[in-house]
KOLLO-937563 format. One record per residue: y, z, x of N, C-alpha, C in turn. Coordinates in pm, 1 decimal, always signed. Example, Ala and Ser with C-alpha at 12.3 -4.5 7.8 and 13.67 -1.06 7.14 Angstrom:
// KOLLO-937563
+----------+----------+----------+----------+----------+----------+----------+----------+----------+
!     n.c2 !     n.c3 !     n.c1 !    ca.c2 !    ca.c3 !    ca.c1 !     c.c2 !     c.c3 !     c.c1 !
+----------+----------+----------+----------+----------+----------+----------+----------+----------+
!   -569.0 !   +780.0 !  +1319.0 !   -450.0 !   +780.0 !  +1230.0 !   -330.0 !   +780.0 !  +1320.0 !
!   -225.0 !   +708.0 !  +1285.0 !   -106.0 !   +714.0 !  +1367.0 !     +3.0 !   +787.0 !  +1290.0 !
+----------+----------+----------+----------+----------+----------+----------+----------+----------+
//
This chain:
// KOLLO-937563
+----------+----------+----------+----------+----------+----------+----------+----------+----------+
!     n.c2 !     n.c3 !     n.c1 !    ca.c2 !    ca.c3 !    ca.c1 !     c.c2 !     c.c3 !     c.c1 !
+----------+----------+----------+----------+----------+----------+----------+----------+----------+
! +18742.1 !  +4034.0 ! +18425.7 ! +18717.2 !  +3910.5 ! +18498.6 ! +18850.9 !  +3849.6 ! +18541.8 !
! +18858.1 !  +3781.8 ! +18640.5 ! +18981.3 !  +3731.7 ! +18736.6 ! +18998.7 !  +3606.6 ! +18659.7 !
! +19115.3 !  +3574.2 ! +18644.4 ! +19146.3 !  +3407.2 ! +18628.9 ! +19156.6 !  +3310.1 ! +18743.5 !
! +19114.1 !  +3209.4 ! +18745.4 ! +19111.1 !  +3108.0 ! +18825.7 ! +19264.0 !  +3093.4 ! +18885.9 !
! +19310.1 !  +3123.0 ! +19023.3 ! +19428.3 !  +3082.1 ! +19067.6 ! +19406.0 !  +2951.5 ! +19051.9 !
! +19527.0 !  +2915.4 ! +18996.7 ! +19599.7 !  +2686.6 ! +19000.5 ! +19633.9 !  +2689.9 ! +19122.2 !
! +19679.1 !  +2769.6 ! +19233.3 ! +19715.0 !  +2728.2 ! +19375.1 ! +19588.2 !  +2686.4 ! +19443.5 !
! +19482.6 !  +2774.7 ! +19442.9 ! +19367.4 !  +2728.0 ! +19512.1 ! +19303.7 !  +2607.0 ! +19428.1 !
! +19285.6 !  +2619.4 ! +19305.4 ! +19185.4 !  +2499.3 ! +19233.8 ! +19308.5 !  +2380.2 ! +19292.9 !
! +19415.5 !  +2347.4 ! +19279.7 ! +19466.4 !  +2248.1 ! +19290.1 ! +19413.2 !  +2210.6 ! +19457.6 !
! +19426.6 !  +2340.6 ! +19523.1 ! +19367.9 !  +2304.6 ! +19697.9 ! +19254.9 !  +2267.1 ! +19745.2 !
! +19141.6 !  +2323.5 ! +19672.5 ! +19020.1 !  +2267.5 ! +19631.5 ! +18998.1 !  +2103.9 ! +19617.4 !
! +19119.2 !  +2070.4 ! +19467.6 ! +19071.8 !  +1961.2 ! +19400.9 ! +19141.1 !  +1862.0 ! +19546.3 !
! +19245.0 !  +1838.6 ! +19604.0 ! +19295.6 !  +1770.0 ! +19690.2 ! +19186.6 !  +1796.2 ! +19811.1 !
! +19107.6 !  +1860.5 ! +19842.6 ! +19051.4 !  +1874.1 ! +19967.4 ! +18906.0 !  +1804.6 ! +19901.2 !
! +18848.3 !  +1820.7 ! +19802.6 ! +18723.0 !  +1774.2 ! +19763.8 ! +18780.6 !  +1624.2 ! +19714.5 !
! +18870.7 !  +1585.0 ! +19737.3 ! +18914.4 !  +1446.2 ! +19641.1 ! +18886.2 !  +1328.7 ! +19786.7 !
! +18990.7 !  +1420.6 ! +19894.8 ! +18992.7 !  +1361.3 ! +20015.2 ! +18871.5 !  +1375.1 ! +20105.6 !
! +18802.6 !  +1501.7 ! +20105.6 ! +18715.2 !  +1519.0 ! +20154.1 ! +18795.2 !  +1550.7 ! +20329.0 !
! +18898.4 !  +1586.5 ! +20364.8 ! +18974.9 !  +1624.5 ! +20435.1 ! +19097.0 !  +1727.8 ! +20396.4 !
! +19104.4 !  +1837.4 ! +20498.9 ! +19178.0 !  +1962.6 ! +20478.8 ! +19361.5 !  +1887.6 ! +20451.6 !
! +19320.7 !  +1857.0 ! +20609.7 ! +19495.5 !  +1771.4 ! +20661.7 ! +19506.6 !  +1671.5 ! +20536.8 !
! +19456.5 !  +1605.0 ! +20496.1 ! +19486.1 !  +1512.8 ! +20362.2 ! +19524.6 !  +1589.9 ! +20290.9 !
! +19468.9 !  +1696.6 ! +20220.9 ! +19492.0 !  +1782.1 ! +20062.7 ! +19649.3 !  +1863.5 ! +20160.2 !
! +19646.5 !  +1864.1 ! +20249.7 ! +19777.6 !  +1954.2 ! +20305.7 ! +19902.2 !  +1838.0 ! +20258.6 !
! +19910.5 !  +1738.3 ! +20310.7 ! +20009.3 !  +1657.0 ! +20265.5 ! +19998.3 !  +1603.5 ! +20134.7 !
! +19891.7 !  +1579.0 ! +20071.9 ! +19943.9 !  +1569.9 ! +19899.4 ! +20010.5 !  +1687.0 ! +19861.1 !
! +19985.0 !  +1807.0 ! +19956.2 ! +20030.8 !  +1885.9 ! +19842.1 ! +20161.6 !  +2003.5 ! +19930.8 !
! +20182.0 !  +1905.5 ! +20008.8 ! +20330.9 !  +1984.4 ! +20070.1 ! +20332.3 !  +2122.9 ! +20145.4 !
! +20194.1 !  +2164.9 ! +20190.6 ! +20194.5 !  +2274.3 ! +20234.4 ! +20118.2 !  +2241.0 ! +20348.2 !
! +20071.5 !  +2329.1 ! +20443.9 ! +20010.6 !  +2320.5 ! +20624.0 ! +19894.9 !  +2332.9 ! +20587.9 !
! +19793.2 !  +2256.2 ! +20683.1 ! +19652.2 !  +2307.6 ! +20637.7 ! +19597.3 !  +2398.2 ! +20686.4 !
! +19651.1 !  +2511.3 ! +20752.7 ! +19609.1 !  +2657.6 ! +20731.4 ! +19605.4 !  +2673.1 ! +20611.8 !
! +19710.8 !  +2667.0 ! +20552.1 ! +19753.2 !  +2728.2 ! +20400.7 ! +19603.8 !  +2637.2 ! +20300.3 !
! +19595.0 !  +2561.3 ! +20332.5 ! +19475.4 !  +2500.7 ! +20237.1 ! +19354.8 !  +2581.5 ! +20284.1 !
! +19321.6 !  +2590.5 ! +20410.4 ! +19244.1 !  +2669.9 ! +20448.8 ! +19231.3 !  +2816.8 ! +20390.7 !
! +19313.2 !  +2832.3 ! +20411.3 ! +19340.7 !  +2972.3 ! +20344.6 ! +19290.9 !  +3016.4 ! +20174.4 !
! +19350.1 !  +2918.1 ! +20109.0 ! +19348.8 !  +2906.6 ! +19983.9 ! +19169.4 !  +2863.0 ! +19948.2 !
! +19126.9 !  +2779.8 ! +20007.6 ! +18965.5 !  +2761.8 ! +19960.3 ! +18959.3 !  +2899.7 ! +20042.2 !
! +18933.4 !  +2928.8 ! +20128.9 ! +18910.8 !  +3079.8 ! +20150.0 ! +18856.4 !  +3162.6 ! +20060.9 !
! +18975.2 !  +3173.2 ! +20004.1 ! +19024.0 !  +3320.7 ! +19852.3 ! +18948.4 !  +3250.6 ! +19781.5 !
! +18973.1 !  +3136.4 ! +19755.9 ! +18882.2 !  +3058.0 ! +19561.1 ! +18729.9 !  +3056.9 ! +19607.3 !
! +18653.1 !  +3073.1 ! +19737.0 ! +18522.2 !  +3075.6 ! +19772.3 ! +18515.1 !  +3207.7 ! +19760.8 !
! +18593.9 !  +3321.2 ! +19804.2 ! +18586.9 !  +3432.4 ! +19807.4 ! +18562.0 !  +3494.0 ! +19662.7 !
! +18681.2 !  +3431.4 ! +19568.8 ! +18649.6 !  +3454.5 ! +19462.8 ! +18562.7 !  +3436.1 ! +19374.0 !
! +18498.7 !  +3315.0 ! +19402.9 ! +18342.8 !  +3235.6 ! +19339.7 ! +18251.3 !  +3297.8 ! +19373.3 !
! +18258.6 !  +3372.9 ! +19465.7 ! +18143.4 !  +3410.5 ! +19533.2 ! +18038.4 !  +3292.5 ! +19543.3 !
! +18102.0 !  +3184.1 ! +19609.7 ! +17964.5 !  +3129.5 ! +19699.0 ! +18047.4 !  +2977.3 ! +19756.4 !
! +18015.1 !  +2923.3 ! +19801.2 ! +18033.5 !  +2856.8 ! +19933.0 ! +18107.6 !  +2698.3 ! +19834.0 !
! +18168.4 !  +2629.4 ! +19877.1 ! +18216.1 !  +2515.5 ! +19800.6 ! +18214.5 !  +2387.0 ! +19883.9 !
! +18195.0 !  +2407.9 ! +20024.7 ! +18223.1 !  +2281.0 ! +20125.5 ! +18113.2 !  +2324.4 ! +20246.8 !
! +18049.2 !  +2245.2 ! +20281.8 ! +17987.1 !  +2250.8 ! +20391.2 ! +17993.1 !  +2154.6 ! +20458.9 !
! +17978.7 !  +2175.3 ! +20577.5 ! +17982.9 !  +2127.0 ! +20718.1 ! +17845.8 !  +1993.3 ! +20817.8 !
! +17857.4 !  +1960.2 ! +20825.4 ! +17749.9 !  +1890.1 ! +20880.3 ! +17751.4 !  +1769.3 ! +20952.9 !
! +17768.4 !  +1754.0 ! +21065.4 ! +17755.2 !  +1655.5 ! +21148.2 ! +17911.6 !  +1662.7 ! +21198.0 !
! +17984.5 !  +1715.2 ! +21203.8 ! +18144.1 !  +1750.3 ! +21165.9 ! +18168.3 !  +1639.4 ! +21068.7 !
! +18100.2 !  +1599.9 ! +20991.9 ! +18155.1 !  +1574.2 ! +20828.6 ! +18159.1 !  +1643.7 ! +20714.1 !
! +18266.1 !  +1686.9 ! +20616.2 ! +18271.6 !  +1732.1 ! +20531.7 ! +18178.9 !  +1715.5 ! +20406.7 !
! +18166.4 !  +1768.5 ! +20326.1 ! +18042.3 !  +1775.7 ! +20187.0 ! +18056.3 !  +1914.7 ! +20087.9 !
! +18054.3 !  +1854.9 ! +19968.4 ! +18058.4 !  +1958.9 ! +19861.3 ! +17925.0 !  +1994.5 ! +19879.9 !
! +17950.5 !  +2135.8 ! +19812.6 ! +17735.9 !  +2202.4 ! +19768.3 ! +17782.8 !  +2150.0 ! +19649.4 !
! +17663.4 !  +2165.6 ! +19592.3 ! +17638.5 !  +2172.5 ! +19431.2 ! +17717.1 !  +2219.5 ! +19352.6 !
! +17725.1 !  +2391.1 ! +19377.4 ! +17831.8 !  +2452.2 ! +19323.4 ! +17974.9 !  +2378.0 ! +19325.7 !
! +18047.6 !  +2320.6 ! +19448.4 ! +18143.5 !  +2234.7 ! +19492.5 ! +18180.4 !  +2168.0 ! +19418.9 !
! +18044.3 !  +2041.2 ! +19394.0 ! +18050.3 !  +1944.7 ! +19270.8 ! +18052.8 !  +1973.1 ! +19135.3 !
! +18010.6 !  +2093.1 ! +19102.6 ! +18033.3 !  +2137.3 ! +18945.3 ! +18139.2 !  +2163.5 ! +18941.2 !
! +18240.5 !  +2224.8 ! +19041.4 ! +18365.2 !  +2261.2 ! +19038.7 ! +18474.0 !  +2156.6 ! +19029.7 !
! +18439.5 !  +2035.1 ! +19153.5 ! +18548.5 !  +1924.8 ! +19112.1 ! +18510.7 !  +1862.9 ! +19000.2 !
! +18403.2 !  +1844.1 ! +18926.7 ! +18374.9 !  +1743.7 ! +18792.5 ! +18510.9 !  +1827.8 ! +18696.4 !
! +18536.9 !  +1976.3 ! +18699.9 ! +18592.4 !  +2053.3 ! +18661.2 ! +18708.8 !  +2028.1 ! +18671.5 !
! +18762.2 !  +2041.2 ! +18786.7 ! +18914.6 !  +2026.4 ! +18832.1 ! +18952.1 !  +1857.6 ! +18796.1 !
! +18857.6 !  +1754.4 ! +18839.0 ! +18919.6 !  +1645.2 ! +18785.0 ! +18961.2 !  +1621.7 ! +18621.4 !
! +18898.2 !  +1694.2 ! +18549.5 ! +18955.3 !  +1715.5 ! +18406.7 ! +19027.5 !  +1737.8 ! +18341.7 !
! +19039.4 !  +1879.2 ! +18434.8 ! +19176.4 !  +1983.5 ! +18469.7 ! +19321.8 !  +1894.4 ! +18482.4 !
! +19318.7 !  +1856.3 ! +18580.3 ! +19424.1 !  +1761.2 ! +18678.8 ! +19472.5 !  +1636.7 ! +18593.2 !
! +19347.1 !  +1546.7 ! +18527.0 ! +19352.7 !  +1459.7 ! +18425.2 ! +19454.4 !  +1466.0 ! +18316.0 !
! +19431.2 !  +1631.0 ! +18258.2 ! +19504.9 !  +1608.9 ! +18126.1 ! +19614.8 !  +1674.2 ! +18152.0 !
! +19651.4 !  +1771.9 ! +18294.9 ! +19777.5 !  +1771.9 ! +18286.6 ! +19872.3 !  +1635.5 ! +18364.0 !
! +19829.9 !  +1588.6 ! +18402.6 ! +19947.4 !  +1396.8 ! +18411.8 ! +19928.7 !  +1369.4 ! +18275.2 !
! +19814.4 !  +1349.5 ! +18181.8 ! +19870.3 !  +1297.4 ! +18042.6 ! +19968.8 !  +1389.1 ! +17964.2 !
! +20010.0 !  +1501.7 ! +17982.9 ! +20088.8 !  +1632.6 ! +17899.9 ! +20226.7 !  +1617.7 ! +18000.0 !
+----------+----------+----------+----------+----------+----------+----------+----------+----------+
//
């Protein structure tokens, strides 16, 4: 079994936080291809979908939301460490 890349979950958690690509690109110092890119691979790797589309507004699936309840935890205890 694969380990969770920290490049994508962190790209994830900034894009599901903002709910915008270009937002999670500048928290996190990289282009938003590169964020693009990165949920890419971590959907690729999940095998199944994390953001959907609709109305051209952004939205987690389900899966999405089990994932950031995840990453905000994640993210949480490393600023307290």
């Amino acid at each position: 079994m694969k380990m969770i890349n920290l490049n994508q979950l962190r790209a994830f958690h900034q894009a599901a936080k903002h709910m915008n690509f270009s937002t999670a690109a500048k928290k996190l110092f990289i282009t938003q291809p590169a964020v693009t890119a990165h949920l890419k691979l971590f959907e690729d790797h999940l095998e199944f979908k994390l953001f959907k589309k609709k109305g051209g507004k952004l939205n987690l699936t389900e899966e999405g939301k089990t994932i950031y309840k995840y990453s905000q935890k994640k993210f949480s205890i490393q600023k307290k460490n």
